[in-house]
FINUTI-175617 format. One line per field, with one value per residue (C-alpha): residue in three letters; y, z, x. Coordinates in steps of 0.1 Angstrom, whole numbers. Layout:
! residues N
type = c(ala,...)
Y = c(Y,...)
Z = c(Z,...)
X = c(X,...)
***
This chain:
! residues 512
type = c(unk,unk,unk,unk,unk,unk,unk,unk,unk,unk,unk,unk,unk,unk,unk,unk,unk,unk,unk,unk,unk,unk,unk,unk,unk,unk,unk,unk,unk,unk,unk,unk,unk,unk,unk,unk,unk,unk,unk,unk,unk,unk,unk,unk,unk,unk,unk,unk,unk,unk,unk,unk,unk,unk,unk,unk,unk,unk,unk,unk,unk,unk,unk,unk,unk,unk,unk,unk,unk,unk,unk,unk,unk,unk,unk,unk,unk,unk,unk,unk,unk,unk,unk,unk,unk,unk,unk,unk,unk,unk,unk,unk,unk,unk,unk,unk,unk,unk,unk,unk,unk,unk,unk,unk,unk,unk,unk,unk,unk,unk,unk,unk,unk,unk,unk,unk,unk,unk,unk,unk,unk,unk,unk,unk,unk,unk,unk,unk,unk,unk,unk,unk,unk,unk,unk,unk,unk,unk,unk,unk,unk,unk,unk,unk,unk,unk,unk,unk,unk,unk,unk,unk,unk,unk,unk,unk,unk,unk,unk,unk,unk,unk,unk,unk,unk,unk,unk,unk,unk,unk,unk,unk,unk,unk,unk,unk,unk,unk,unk,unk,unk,unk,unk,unk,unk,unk,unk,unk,unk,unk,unk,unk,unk,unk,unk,unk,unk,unk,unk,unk,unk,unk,unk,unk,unk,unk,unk,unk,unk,unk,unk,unk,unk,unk,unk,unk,unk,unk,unk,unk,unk,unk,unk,unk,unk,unk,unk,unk,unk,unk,unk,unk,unk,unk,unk,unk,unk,unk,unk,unk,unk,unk,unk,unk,unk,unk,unk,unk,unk,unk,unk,unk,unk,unk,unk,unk,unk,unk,unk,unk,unk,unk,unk,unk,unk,unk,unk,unk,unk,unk,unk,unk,unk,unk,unk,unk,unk,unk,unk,unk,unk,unk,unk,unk,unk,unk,unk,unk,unk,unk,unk,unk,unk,unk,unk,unk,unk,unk,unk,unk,unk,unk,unk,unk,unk,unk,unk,unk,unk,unk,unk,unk,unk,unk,unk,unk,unk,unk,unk,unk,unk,unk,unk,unk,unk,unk,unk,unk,unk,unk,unk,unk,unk,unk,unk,unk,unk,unk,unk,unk,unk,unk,unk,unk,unk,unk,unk,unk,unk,unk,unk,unk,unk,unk,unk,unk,unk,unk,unk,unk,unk,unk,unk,unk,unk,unk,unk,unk,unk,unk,unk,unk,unk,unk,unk,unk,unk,unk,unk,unk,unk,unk,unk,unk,unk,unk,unk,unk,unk,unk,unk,unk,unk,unk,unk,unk,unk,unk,unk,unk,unk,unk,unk,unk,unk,unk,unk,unk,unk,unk,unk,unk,unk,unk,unk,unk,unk,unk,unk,unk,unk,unk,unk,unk,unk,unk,unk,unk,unk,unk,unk,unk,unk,unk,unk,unk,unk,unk,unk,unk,unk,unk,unk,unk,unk,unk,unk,unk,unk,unk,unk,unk,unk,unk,unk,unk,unk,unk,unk,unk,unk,unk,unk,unk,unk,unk,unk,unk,unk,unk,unk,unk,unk,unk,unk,unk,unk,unk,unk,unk,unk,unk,unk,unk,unk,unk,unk,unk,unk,unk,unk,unk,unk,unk,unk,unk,unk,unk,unk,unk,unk,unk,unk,unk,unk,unk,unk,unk,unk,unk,unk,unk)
Y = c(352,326,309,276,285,288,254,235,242,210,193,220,215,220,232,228,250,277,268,251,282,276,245,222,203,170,145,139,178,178,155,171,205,184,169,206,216,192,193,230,241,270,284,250,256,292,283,261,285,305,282,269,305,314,283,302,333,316,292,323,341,317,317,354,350,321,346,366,384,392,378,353,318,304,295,272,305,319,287,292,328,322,286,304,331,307,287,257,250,227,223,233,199,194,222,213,181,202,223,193,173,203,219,210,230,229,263,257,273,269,292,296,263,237,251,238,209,195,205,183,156,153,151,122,104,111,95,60,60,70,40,18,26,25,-11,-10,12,37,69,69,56,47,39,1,6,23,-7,-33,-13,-8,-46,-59,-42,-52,-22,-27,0,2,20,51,56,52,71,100,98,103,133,149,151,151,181,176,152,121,98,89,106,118,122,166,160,135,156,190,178,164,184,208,186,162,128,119,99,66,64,83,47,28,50,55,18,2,1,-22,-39,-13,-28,-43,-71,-92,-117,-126,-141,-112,-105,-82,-55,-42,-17,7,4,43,34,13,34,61,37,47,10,3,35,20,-13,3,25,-3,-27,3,10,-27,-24,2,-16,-47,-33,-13,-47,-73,-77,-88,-108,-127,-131,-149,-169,-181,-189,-208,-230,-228,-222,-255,-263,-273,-238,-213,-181,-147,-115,-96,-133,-134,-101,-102,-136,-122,-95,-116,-139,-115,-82,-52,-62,-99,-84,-78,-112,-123,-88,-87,-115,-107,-75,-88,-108,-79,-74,-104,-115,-85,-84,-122,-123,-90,-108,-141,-122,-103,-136,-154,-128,-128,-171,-161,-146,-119,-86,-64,-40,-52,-80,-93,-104,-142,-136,-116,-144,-169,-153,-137,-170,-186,-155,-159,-198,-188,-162,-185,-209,-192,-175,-202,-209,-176,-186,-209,-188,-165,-187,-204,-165,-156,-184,-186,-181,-158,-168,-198,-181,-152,-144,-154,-172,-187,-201,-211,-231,-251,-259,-273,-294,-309,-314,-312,-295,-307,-286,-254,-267,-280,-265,-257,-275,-257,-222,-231,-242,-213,-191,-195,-188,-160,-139,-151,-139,-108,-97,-111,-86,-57,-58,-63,-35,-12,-21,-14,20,29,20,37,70,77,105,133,118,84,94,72,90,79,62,42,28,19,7,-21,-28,-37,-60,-77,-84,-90,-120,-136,-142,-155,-181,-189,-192,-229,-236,-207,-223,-258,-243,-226,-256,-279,-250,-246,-287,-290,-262,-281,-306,-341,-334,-361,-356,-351,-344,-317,-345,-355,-325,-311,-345,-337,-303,-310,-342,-324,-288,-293,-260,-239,-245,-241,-204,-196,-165,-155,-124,-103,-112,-93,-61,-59,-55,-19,-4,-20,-11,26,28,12,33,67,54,43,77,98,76,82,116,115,94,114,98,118,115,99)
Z = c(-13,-46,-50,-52,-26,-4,-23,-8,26,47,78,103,114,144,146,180,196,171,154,184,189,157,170,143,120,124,105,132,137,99,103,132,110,81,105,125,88,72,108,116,77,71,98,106,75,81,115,96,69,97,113,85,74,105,99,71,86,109,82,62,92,96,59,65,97,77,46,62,23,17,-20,-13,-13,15,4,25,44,51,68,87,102,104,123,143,156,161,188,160,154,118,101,63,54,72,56,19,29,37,6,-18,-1,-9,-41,-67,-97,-89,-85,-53,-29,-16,-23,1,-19,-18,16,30,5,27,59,47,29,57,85,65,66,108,109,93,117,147,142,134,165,185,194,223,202,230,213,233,226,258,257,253,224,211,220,202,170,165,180,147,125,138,153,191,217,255,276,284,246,241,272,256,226,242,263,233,220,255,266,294,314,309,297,266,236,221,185,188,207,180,150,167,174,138,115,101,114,82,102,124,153,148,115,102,116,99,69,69,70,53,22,19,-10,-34,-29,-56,-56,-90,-67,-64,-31,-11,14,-3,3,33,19,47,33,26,2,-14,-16,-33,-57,-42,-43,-76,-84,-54,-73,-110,-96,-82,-112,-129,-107,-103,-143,-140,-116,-131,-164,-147,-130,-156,-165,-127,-130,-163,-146,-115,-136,-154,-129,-109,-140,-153,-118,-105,-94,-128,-146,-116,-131,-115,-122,-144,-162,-166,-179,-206,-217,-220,-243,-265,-270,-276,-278,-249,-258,-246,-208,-209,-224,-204,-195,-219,-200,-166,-170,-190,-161,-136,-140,-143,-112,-92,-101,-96,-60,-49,-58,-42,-11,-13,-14,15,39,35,39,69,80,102,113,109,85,86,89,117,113,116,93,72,64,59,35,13,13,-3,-23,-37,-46,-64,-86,-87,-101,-126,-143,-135,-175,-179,-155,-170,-199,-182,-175,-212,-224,-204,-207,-245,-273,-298,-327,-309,-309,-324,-294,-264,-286,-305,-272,-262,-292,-292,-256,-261,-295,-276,-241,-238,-215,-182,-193,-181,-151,-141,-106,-98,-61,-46,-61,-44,-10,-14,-7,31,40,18,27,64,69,48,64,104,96,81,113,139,120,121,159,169,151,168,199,201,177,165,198,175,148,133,97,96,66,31,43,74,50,22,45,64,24,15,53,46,12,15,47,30,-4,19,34,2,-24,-21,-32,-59,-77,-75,-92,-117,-126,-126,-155,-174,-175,-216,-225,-213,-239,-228,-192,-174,-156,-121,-97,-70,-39,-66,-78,-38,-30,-64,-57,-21,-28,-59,-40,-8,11,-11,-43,-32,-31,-70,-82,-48,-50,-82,-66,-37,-56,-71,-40,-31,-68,-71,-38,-43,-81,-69,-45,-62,-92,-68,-59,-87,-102,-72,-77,-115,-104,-78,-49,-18,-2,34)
X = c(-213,-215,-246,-224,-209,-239,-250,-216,-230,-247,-236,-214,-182,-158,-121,-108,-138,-136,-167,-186,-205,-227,-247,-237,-264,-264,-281,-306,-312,-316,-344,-362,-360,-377,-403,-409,-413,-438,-460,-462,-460,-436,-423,-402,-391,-383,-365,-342,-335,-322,-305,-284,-278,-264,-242,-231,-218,-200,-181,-178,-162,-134,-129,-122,-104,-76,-76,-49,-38,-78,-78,-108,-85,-67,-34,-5,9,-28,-35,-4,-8,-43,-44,-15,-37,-62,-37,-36,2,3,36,38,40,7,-8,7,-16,-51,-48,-41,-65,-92,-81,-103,-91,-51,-43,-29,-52,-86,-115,-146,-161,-135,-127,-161,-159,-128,-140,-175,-148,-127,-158,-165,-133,-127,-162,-152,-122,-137,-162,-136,-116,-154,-150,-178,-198,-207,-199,-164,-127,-105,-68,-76,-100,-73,-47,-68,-74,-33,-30,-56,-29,2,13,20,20,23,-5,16,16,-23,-32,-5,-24,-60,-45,-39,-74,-92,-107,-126,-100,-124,-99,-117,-126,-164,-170,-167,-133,-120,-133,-124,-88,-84,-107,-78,-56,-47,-51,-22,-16,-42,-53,-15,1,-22,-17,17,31,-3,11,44,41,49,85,85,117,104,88,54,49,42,10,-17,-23,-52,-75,-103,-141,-132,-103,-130,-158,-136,-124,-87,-79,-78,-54,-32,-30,-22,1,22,17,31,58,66,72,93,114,118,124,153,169,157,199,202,176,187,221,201,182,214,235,206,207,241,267,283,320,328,315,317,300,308,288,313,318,282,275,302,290,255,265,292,264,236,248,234,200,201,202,164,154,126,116,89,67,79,62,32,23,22,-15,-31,-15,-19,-58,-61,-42,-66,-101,-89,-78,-112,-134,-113,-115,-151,-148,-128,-160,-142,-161,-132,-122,-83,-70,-50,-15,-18,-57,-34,-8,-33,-52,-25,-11,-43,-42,-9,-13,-42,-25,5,-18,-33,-5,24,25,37,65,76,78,97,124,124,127,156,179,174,200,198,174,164,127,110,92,70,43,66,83,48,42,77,75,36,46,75,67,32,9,23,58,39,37,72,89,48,53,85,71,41,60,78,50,44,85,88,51,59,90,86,57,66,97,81,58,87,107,80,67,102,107,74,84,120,113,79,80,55,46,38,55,85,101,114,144,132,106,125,151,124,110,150,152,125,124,160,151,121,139,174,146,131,154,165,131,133,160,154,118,142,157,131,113,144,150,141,160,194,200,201,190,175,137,144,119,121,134,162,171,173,197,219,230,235,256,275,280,269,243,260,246,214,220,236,227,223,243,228,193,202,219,190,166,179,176,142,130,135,128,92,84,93,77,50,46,45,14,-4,0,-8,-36,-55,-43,-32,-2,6)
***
């Protein structure tokens, strides 16, 4: 056997009784060895030499026993066979999962190395969880333990459902689950049932719609100890680039007819689009683009150490948020971000309703509007964007939850993966809700940002400008633009998320 291979070897693990017969070296039997060792001189040493080589033989004989072709790796259908003769059922996708999550060098398979490598890896991660789920702290998780865990993140199930889930990993009919039954059950088992929920439907705000008002994301002390978080948040300022790149010419339309659209001058989207392009040419669809982009990262990075420092202010003990925690604190989050980068906003809006030649660029924006309106003209439409934030991360987020909940409820019947389509169809319904409740105070915001570009426009303020349109147009024209805001929410939803994907796999992250 490889010396590095020997090297890998520390802690023992379990599958499902097939190892149990090996003892298993925990960390408190690792320190009893060291103590027998340094107080009776070499033979504790020798006994533990034994020991741990015997530990060996019997990971090496499971190696062997899942290396069904006898070429020394383990590759997706030697895990099948093999866990199949072992009375372990996986499906391939499940298995596709345990050799990515172990494959070091990419050559699709596992050698004896990286196969003990995950096995210790893995041992790890089942350990966070299990203490996560451990809410007494008494070694053991019942079906209420299990209620409250899902309950802190949203995700609501009935008794029948937790008690089904503890049968599955319950061997000795207890009604609760050890540490050996949980990491037996799940050890070559790539995580389903509690932490695959949270995993599976943690991550909604991928979704990237070109708003910014959304709840942060959660992240597990695990996702932060591997430095996983930051890769989760670059790959969705990059897919969130991608996105809005792809519907900036819906967006410039929005933005226009927010400004432009009355009785008087009633704008449709084909109108709209050919006026663009006789004015500007192709080109002029993705004015504003540039910035919208540009502000990705700064806001993202902002809104994650704001969220960071308030739940600590919050002072809660646990490692996810609850819902209600959850609202607050993105909230405070968001305004903070908001805050910080609303100039750039502003900026955005000057960009896109520009005509051609009227600037050379985003600086040169930037230095007209500060020599002709001051300071303060960074600011303008800053209280409706901000009262904007509470209806829009509310409502998104209260029907992300209820969508999910219900899904669970009704269909997740073996396994907590709701798909590609169910989530991208619950990113679309919500998105699509909180931007419907919003969007009164989004283009009154609009307006009130794009007020110096209109020549001759009087300063309004936001209660004047809300009594104007209503009095001129009536509840309608409090939704212009509404329509190419919404076609764009499908196309950006699933643009984000495949893009969303494919950097997490460029970036080392593993799949749900």
């Amino acid at each position: 056997m490889p010396a590095a291979a020997r090297r890998s070897l520390a802690s023992p693990t379990v599958v499902n009784g097939v190892l149990c017969q090996c003892g298993g070296v925990s960390s408190s039997a690792s320190s009893s060895f060291s103590s027998s060792s340094s107080s009776s001189g070499g033979g504790g040493g020798e006994a533990a030499s034994r020991f741990l080589a015997e530990h060996e033989r019997r990971l090496y004989s499971l190696f062997v026993q899942l290396d069904i072709n006898r070429d020394g790796a383990l590759c997706v259908h030697d895990l099948a066979v093999g866990l199949e003769r072992l009375g372990l059922h996986r499906s391939e996708r499940d298995l596709w999962k345990i050799v990515k999550a172990g494959d070091k060098d990419l050559d699709g398979q596992l050698d004896f190395e990286e196969f003990v490598h995950y096995l210790q890896d893995h041992e790890k991660k089942l350990r966070l969880v299990f203490k996560s789920l451990d809410k007494k702290n008494d070694g053991r998780i019942d079906a209420q333990e299990i209620m409250q865990s899902l309950r802190d993140l949203g995700v609501k199930i009935s008794e029948q459902q937790a008690e089904k889930i503890l049968k599955s990993m319950d061997k000795n009919g207890t009604m609760t689950i050890d540490w050996n039954e949980w990491r037996d059950y799940h050890l070559l088992h790539p995580v389903e049932n509690i932490p695959e929920i949270i995993l599976y439907w943690k991550h909604s705000t991928i979704f990237d719609v070109g708003e910014n008002l959304t709840v942060p994301d959660e992240f597990t002390i695990e996702e932060r100890q591997t430095g996983m978080w930051w890769r989760h948040l670059v790959a969705g300022g990059g897919a969130g680039a991608v996105s809005r790149t792809c519907t900036a010419p819906l967006d410039r339309l929005k933005v226009l007819m927010q400004v432009h659209a009355s009785r008087s001058n009633n704008m449709c989207i084909v109108g709209g689009f050919s006026q663009m392009i006789r004015e500007g040419g192709t080109r002029s669809l993705w004015r504003g683009n540039g910035i919208n982009v540009l502000k990705i990262a700064p806001e993202s990075a902002i809104k994650f150490m704001a969220y960071e420092q308030i739940k600590r202010f919050i002072g809660t003990d646990q490692e996810v948020l609850r819902i209600h925690e959850r609202l607050v604190a993105g909230s405070l989050a968001g305004a903070i971000a908001q805050s910080s980068i609303y100039p750039m906003e502003v900026l955005k809006t000057r960009m896109a309703l520009r005509k051609t030649g009227q600037y050379t660029g985003m600086l040169d924006c930037a230095k007209n509007i500060l020599a002709k309106e001051g300071l303060g003209a960074f600011y303008k439409g800053y209280i409706p964007n901000m009262l904007g934030i509470i209806p829009y991360a509310g409502i998104d987020l209260a029907v992300y939850e209820t969508l999910k909940n219900s899904w669970l409820q009704h269909y997740a019947v073996n396994s907590a993966d709701p798909g590609v389509f169910v989530l991208l169809a619950c990113g679309t319904m919500s998105s699509t809700c909180g931007q419907l409740a919003s969007y009164p105070l989004a283009l009154v915001r609009t307006r009130m940002q794009a007020q110096a570009s209109i020549e001759g426009a009087p300063e309004v303020t936001m209660r004047g400008l809300f009594t104007h349109i209503l009095k001129t147009e009536g509840a309608f024209g409090l939704y212009r633009g509404l329509a190419p805001n919404f076609m764009k929410v499908i196309p950006a939803v699933s643009i984000s998320y495949v893009v969303y994907e494919n950097l997490k796999m460029t970036l080392g992250v593993q799949s749900r």
